[in-house]
N, C-alpha and C positions, 0 to 999 in steps of 0.2 A: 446473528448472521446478517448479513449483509445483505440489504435488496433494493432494488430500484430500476433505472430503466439501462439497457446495456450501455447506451453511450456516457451516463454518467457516473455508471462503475466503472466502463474503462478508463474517463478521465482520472476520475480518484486512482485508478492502477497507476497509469502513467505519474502524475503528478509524486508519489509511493516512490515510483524508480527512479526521479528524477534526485526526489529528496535524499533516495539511500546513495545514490550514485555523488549525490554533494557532499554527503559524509564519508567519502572513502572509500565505500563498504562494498565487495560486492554479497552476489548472491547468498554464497557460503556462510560470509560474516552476517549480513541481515538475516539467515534463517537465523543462525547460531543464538543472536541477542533476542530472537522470542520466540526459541524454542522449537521451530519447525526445519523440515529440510530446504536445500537450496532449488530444490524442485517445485516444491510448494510456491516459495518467493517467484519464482520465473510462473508459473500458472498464475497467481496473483496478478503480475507485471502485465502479463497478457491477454488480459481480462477472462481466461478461463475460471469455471466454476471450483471453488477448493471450499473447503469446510473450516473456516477461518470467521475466528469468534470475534465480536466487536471488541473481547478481551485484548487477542492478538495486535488490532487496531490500535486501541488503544497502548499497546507496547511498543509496538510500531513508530506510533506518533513520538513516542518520549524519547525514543533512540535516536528519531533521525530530527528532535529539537523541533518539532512542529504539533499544535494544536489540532484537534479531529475540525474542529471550526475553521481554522485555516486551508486545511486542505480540504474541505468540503466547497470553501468558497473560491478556492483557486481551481479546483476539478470545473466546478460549475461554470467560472469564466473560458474555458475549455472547452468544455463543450457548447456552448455556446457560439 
């Protein structure tokens, strides 16, 4: 799971929506490709708390064509 300081999980959330939103995809389709609801994904996007495995993350990452490295250092320049 997922921890750190709030503002730099919500960055990673946003950076997340930005990515899925560059593929096309909305919520529906992004839950769909790793397995959770489109509810889930909007909690995620919104930096609320979900039970979202570094698994999902990492499936995440390979859908919307981005490294967890990438978007950890793009979150971070964000929050910043």
């Amino acid at each position: 799971m997922l921890t750190g300081s709030t503002l730099a999980r919500r960055a990673l959330d946003w950076e997340l929506k930005k990515l899925r939103e560059a593929k096309g995809l909305n919520q529906s389709q992004g839950g769909r490709v790793i397995g959770v609801s489109p509810q889930t994904i909007g909690r995620m996007e919104d930096g609320l708390p979900t039970k979202v495995s570094d698994l999902y993350m990492n499936a995440m990452c390979d859908a919307y064509c981005a490294g967890q490295s990438d978007i950890a250092t793009r979150s971070q320049r964000s929050a910043a």
